[in-house]
Structures are given as C-alpha cells and as structure tokens.
N, C-alpha and C positions, 0 to 999 in steps of 0.2 A: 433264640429264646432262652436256652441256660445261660447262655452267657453274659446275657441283661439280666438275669434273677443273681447272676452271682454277684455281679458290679453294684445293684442292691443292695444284699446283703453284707457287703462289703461296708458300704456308705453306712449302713447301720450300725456293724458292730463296730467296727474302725471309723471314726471321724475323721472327715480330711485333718489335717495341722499343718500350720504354714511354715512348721520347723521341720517337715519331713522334706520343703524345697531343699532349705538353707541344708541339710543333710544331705541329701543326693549330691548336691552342690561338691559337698566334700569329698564323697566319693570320688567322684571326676577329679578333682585337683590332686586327689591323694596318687590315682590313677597315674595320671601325666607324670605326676613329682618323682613315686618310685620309677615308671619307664625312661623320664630322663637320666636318674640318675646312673642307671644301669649305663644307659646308651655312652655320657658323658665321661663312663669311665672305661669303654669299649679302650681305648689307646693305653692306659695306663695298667688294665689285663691283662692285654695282648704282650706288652713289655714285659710283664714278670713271669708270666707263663712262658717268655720267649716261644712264640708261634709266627707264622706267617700269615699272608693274606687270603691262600687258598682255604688252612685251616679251620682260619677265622668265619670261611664263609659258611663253610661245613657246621659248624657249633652254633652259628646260628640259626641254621634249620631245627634244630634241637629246640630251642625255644618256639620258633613258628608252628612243627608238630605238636608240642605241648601242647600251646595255644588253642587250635586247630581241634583238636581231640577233646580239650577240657567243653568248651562252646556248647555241643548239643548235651553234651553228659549236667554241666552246670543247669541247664534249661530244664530240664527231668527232674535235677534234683531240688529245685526253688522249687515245680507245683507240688512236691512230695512232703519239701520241708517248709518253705518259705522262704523269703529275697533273706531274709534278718541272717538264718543260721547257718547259709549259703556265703554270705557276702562276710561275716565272720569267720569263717575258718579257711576261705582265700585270702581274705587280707591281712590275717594272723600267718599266711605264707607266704606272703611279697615280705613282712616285717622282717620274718625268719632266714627268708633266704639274701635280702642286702646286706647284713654284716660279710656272708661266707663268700662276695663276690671280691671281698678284698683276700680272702685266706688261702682260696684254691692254689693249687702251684701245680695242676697236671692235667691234660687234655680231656681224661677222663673225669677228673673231678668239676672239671668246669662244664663239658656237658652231663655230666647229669645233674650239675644245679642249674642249668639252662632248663633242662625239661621241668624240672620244677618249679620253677618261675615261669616258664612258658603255660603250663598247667595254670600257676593262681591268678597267672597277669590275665590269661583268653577265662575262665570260669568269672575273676571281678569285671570284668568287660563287659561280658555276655548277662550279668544277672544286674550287675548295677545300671542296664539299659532297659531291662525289664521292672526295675523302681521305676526309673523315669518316664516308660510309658504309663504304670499305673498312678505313678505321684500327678502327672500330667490329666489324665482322667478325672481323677478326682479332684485337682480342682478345680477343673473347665477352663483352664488358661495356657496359651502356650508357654513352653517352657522348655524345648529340648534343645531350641541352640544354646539358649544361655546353660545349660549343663553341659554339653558340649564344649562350650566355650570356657568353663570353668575345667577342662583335661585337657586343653590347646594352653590356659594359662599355666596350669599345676609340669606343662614339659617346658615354657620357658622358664618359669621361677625355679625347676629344676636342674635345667642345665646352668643359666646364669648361675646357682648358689653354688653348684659343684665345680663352676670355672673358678670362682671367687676362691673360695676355700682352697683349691690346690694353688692358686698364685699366695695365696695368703700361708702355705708351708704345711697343711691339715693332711694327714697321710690319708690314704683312701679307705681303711679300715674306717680312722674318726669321719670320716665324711658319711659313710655307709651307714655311720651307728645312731650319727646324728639325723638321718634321712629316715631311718627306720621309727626312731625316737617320734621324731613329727607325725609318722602315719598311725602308730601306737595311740600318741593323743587323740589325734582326730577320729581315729576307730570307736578307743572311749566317750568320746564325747555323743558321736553320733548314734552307739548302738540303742538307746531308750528306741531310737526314733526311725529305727530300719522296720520294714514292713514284715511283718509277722507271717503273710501268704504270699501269693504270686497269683497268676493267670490261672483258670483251671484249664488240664490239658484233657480236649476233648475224642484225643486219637493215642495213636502210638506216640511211646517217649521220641522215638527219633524214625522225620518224615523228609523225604524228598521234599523241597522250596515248589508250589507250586501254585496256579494263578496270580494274583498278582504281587505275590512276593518272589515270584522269578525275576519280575520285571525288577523290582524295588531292589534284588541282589547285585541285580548286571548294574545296575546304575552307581550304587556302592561300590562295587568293585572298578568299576571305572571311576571313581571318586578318588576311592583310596589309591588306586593305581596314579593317578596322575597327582595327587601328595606324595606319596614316593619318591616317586619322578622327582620331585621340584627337589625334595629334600637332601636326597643322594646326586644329583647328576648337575642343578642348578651350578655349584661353585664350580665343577669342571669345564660347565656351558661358559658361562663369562668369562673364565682363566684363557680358553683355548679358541673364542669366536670376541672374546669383547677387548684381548689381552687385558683383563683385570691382574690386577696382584692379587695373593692369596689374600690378602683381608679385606680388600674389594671386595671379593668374591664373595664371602662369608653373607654381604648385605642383600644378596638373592634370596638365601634362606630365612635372613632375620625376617627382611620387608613383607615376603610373604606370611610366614606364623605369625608378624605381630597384626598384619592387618586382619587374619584368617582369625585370631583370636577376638580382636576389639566388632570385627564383621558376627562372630556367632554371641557374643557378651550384650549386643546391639538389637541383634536377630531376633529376639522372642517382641518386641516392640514395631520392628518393621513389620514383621508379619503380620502381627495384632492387627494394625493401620492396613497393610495394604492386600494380606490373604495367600497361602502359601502356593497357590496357583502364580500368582505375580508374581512372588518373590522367588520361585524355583527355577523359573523359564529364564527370568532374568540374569539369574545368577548362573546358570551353564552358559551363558552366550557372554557373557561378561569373562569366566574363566578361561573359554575356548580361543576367546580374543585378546587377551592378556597375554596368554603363551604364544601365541604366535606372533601380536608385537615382541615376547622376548625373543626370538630367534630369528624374525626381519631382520630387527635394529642394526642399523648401522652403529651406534651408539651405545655406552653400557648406563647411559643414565636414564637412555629411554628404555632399553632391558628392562633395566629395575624396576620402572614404572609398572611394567609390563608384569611383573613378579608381585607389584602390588595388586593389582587390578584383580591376578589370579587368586592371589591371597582371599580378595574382597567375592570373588565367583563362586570358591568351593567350598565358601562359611558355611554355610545354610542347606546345602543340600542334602549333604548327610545325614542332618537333624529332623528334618522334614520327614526323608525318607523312613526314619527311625519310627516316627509318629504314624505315619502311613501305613505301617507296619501292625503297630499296637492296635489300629480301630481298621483293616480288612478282616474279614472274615472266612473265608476262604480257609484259616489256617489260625488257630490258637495261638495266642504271645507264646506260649510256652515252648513251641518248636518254631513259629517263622524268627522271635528277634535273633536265638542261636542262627537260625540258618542265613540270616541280613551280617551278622557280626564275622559267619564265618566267610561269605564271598568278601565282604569289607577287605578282612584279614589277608585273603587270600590274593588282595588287589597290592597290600601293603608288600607280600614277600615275591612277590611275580615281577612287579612291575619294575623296579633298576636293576632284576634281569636282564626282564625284553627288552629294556632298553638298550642294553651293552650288547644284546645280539645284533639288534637291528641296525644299531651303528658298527659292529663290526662288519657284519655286508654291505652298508651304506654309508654313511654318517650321522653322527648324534643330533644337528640338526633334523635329517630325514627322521628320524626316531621321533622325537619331539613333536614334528610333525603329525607323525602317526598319533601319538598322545592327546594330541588338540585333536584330530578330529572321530577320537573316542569323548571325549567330554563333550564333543555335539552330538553325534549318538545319543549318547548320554540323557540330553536333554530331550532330544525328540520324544525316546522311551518315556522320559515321563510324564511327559501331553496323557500318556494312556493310564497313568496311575491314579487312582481317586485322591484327592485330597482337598481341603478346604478351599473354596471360590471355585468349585467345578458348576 
C-alpha cells in the first residue's frame, strides 16, 4: 500500500520525460567506458609498477572489496538523498580517479586507488540500476536490456578506443584524461535529468536478500559467473583445445560481447513482442548449449559459434532479473537492487577463480562443464521467479 502511494506521488510531482531513458542510457555506457578503460590498461600498469601476476591478483581484490562494500551503503544513501546526488559524487569519482591510474608507481598507491574506484565503480552500478528500475516504472515500458546493453557497448567502445590510441602512440596518462574528459561531458549533460528520489526504504538500511530476490541473486550470480568465465578463460580455451593462435583466440571474447551486446540493445523489443517469461527460459537454454557446443567442438569455428549463441543466451537475463527485482515486493528497491548487484558482482570475481581450481584438479574443459550446467540451474530457478507472461 505505501509503496503504490509513493509511486503516485511520484508520477505527480515528477513527470515521466523521455530524456530521463536517453540519460540512464548514458549512465550505462559512461559505466562500461570507464570500466573498460581501467581493464584495457591492466598491462601497461602492471609494466610500470613492474609487479607480477600473483600481485596483480591481490590488488585486484582491492577494487572488488570496494565494489562489494560501496553496493548496500550506495542503496541507503539514494533513499536518504536521491539517485541524482548519489550518482554525482560517484561518477565525479571514477572521473577523478582515471587520470591517477596512469601516475601510480607503487603497490600501495595503486591499491588504494583500486579501493576507490572500486568504491565509485560498485556505488554507480548499484544506484544507476535503481534509475533504471524507477525510469522503467514510470514509463510502463520495458527497457532494462537496452540499458544494459548500452554498458556492454560503453566496455567495447572502450576497450577498442584505448587499443586505438596506444597503437596510435597516446601515453596512457592522455588516454586516461581523454576517457575521464568524455564521462565529465556526459555527467554534465545528463545531471538536469538524474532522478531527484529513489525507492522508499521500508525496513533496515541493510537487509539479508530474502524471498524472491535470493532466487533472483543466485541466478545473477550464475549469470555473471559464467561472463567471467567466457571473458577470462575463453582465449585459453581455444589456444590449448582448438590450437587457435593468440588472435584467433581473441575472437571467443569479441563474438560473444558483440553478440551479448546487439542481444541486450535488441532485448527491450523481443520482449515487448514475446513476454519475459519466453524470453528468459529461452535464453538460459540457448546460453547452456552454446558453451557446451564450445567445449564439444571438434572445431574452432564451430567453438566460436558456440561463443555466439552464449553471447545471444546471457543478453537478457540479467536485465529481466534486474526488473524482477524492482516490482517484488518481498523487499524495497532500496536494499534488494544492492543485494541483486552484489551476488552479480560476486559472480564476476569468484568465478575465473573456480574455474582455475577446478581445472587444476581436473581439466578446464571439466570446469566449463560445471559452468554450463550452473546456467541450467540457472534457469530452472527462474520458472519460480515472478515476472511478466506468468
């Protein structure tokens, strides 16, 4: 009952505007664009700081804790302040901290700009998803893979600009300045039109996930665990099962984000048309069987394909489940999207763990294996989740 007087009132005092999509929209890309660019220059860090692999791994826990920590803290602070004043003083801290990821020169100075990027990256995640549930509300249309799909674009056009630019001779300071420069813009441009409230939080600032956004976490986290996966282990999968060359290889990763991307950019019109009941069952059994034609294959071309298909399985589910999330009730936007963002999250640094465990007592294939048939889990789980065309 309060929570339909406040959605109300909402409507009342705030008019939907069809600029607050195009806005969220940039969020997400802004999202992707600094994450890529951080990731893309993981190699050229690691070289100045002269560190090793073990190191590397360590520092980036730094970032994941951030991450992890900022999520339910960000969620408390949007119903207190609102998405607007939230989502401006995190993204005014990804801006701040890409220049300094060229300056660092000592283990300790890089992670603690880790934890602070870790911090703005898991806080703009966690709140710029709580826009999108509300921007999605108000205007009665789906719309969260296409935002989605707009932070799946903003990590290609980000890595591609930052490949461009170092082959082009751009030291990684001017890359960093010019990547910060672009979210600066798009910050300004989009603050008019950032949401002034959030959800109202009807319990404790920070709650155990529970009814049916446990379900909705374990499915995220098997989502985002088997992207991981694809992301980190794919090029080694075809290098040492397909004998691909290193640049072969590469096309595991691309095939998958590019199809993963044009699949969520697509996504708000499939569903439209066919109800996110079709569209979610569909696309876990599409995902599950994708990966495992890539680890059959005798071939690395039917791999690939295999990499597409996965691409085209794991588009939508996330987005749905996101949506699922905002209209349970069970549990306020205000504590279930942090606790949806942080199993996601936690699926993202877990998972080319377990995978290098599992293949160390068995093989990367076996691993893989186990992967695919968490992504039918997966979908089983969300037969039981409410969502449209139940």
């Amino acid at each position: 009952m309060f929570y339909g007087r406040f959605c109300l009132m909402l409507l009342e005092r705030y008019p939907f505007k069809k600029r607050e999509v195009l806005v969220t929209r940039l969020l997400f890309l802004c999202a992707g664009l600094a994450t890529a660019t951080w990731a893309s220059l993981i190699p050229v860090i690691k070289a100045h700081i002269g560190i090793d692999e073990s190191t590397l791994g360590l520092l980036l826990l730094c970032l994941g804790a951030g991450a992890i920590f900022a999520m339910p803290v960000s969620g408390a602070l949007a119903t207190k302040y609102g998405c607007k004043r939230v989502l401006q003083l995190s993204t005014m801290m990804i801006i701040f901290c890409l220049p300094f990821f060229a300056l660092v020169n000592s283990v300790a100075s890089l992670a603690t700009l880790l934890v602070i990027f870790g911090l703005s990256i898991g806080a703009t995640d966690c709140v710029m998803n709580i826009q999108a549930v509300l921007v999605e509300e108000r205007s009665k249309l789906s719309l969260m893979s296409g935002f989605h799909g707009f932070y799946s674009l903003g990590g290609i056009l980000g890595a591609g600009a930052v490949a461009m630019l170092l082959i082009a001779g751009f030291s990684a300071f001017e890359i960093c300045m010019l990547m910060a420069a672009i979210v600066l813009l798009c910050l300004i441009f989009a603050k008019r039109d950032l949401l002034p409230f959030a959800s109202p939080n009807e319990g404790p600032a920070f709650a155990l996930p529970k009814g049916p956004v446990i379900l909705i976490g374990i499915i995220c986290f098997a989502m985002f665990l088997a992207e991981g996966t694809v992301l980190d282990w794919s090029g080694i999968y075809l290098i040492d099962y397909q004998n691909a060359s290193t640049g072969m290889a590469a096309l595991g990763i691309f095939s998958f984000s590019v199809t993963m991307t044009l699949g969520r950019l697509f996504g708000d019109r499939i569903i439209a048309k066919h109800g996110q009941r079709t569209v979610l069952t569909i696309s876990g059994l599409v995902a599950s069987l994708g990966l495992i034609i890539a680890i059959v294959s005798m071939s690395f071309y039917v791999a690939l394909f295999g990499y597409v298909l996965m691409g085209i399985g794991c588009a939508n589910v996330v987005p749905i489940m996101f949506s699922a999330a905002g209209k349970q009730t069970y549990m306020s936007q205000a504590t279930a999207i942090p606790a949806v963002t942080t199993f996601g999250y936690l699926g993202v640094l877990m998972g080319p763990a377990s995978v290098g465990q599992i293949a160390h007592f068995s093989s990367l294939a076996s691993a893989l294996v186990v992967i695919a048939m968490l992504i039918a889990l997966a979908t089983i789980f969300s037969l039981f989740v409410k969502v449209s065309q139940d």
